[in-house]
Structures are given as structure tokens and as C-alpha cells.
N, C-alpha and C positions, 0 to 999 in steps of 0.2 A: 666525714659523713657527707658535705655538703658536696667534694667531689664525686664520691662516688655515687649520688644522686643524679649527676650531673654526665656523670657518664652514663648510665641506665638511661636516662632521658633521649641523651644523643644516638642510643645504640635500639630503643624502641623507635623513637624517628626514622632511623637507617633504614629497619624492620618494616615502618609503614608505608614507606617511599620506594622499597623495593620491589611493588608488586601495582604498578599505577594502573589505572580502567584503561582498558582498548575498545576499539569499536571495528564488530562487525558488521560489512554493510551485504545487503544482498537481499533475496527476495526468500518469502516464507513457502516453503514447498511443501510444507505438512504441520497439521497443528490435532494437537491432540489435548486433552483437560489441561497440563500443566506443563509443557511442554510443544516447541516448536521446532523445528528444523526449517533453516535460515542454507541460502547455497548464495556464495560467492560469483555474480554474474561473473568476474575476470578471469576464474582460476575453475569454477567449478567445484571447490571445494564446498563441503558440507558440514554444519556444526547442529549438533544438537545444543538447546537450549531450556535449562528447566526456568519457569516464567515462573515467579510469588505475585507479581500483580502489573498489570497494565494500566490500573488507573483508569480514566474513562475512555480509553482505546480503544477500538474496535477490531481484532487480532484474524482478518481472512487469508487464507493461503490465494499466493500469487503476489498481495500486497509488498511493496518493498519495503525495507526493515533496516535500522540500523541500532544495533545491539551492543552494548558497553559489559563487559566481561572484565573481570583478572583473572591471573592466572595463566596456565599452557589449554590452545585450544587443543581436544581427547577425539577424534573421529570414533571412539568406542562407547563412550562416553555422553550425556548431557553435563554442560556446564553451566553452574550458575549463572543467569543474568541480572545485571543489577539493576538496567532500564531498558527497557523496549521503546522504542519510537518509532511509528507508523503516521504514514502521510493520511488524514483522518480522508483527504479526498479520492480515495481508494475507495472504503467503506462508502463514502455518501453515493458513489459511482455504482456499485453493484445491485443489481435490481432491475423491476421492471420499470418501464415509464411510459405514461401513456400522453397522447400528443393533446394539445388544448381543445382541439376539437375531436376529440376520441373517437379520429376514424385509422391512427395510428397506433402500433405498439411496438415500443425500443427494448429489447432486452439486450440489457449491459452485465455480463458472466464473468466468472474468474479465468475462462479460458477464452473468450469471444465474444462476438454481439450480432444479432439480429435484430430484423425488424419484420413484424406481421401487420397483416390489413395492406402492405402496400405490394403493389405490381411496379410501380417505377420507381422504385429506392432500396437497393438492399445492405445494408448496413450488415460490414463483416468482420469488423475489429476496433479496439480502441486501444488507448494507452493513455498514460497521466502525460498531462502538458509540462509541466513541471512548475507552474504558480500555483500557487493550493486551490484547490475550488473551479481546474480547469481540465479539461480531457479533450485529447483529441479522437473522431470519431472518422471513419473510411469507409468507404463501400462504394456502391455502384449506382448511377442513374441510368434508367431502364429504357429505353423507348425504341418507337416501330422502326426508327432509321438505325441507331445504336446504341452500345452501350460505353459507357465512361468511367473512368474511377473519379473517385471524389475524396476532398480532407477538407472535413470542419474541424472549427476547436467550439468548444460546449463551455459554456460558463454552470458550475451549478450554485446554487445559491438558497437559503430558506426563507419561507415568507410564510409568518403565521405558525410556525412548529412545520412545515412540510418541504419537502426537498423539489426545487424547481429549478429544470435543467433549459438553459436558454442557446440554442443553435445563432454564433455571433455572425455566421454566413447568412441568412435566412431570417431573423428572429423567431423562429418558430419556437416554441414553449410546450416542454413536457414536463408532468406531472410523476412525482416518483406514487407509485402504487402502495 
């Protein structure tokens, strides 16, 4: 009895060890109630993903993703995911922000970035810096001789329950709206 306990054991083991979490990484192209679709920046490929919960994550398409699955990935298919991990400074990043002296306003989009109120700055893109809580932010300085391209990196940071994005070129300080 005892071995063949023992064998059942080893051969459940076998059974659990045979199918270990992977991880897909990539950015979220579509997000729908329960359910994301995740594309492989390297390859292009595509996975659907059925979510049971994020936890306090904040789940926006564009956001980059890295997703822990078992299993064969199904391009027909959603497959279970067992965790979602989103860079939370994606989220803090999306939004309007208006500048400390609210004669400015940055709007930071899932596909771009502008800036209104200003004639000599136009801000036309960002992307995550890669330390949490950093973005870097591009565009143009404007004036009667020329024009220039520009790259800042952005700290954002909260102060008081509120989201405040600090330009570490400039110190200039916008307020999330």
C-alpha cells in the first residue's frame, strides 16, 4: 500500500510539474470586461487573455503587460491568465495635467500627447522611461527664429492623494486633473 501511495504521489508530481507558468510579455491592444488581447512587441504575435482579476491594477490598452499563463498559447482562443502585471506608471501617466501656474495643459493619451495654451511648446509623444514613476516626454520648442525638437524625462509622484508630474529638465510642475 505504502508503495503504491508512493507511486501516485510521484506520478501526481510529474502531472503538476508538467505544465509550469510562462510569461507573456507585450503590450495590451484591446481590453474588453474580462478579457485582453496582449501582441508580442518581437514577433507580432497576438494572445487573447480571459483576466479573473487584476487586483488593484489599473488594466489600459497600449499599457505594457506581462502575463503568466499555462498551457499551449490558442490564437483562436482566450486563455486563462493566472496574473496580469502592468507597470502601475502607465496608468498614473494617462490624463490631463495642467501646469502649476494654469496657463498650461499637457494631455498625455494612449496613442499620443499634446499640449494646449502654449504657442512655443508642442508636445507630441511620450513613452515610459523605464524606472516606475518616470516618462519620457518629446516635442517641439517653438519660436520666431526656429523650431527644435526636445526630450524631457517627467518624474510623476503623489502628494496629498493627487498625481504630480515634475519636468526634471525645467522643474516645472503639473498637476494631474
Amino acid at each position: 500500500m505504502k508503495k503504491y501511495l508512493a507511486i501516485l504521489a510521484a506520478a501526481l508530481m510529474i502531472c503538476a510539474c508538467s505544465h509550469p507558468a510562462k510569461d507573456f510579455t507585450g503590450k495590451i491592444t484591446s481590453v474588453n470586461a474580462d478579457t485582453i488581447v496582449v501582441t508580442e512587441q518581437e514577433t507580432g504575435v497576438q494572445q487573447a487573455f480571459a483576466v479573473v482579476s487584476t487586483g488593484n491594477s489599473i488594466i489600459l490598452q497600449g499599457s505594457p503587460v506581462v502575463v503568466k499563463y499555462t498551457g499551449a498559447l490558442d490564437s483562436a482562443a482566450a486563455i486563462k491568465a493566472q496574473k496580469v502585471a502592468v507597470d502601475s506608471t502607465y496608468a498614473e501617466a494617462v490624463g490631463s495635467w495642467m501646469s502649476a501656474d494654469s496657463t498650461m495643459t499637457v494631455t498625455i493619451g494612449i496613442e499620443g500627447a499634446a499640449s494646449d495654451n502654449c504657442d512655443t511648446l508642442a508636445i507630441t509623444s511620450w513613452e515610459l522611461a523605464g524606472p516606475v514613476h518616470e516618462i519620457i516626454v518629446k516635442g517641439q520648442k517653438i519660436s520666431a527664429k526656429d523650431t527644435t525638437a526636445f526630450t524631457t524625462k517627467a518624474t510623476i509622484s503623489q502628494s496629498d492623494g493627487k498625481y504630480v508630474m515634475t519636468d526634471e529638465t525645467t522643474g516645472s510642475t503639473y498637476n494631474k486633473q
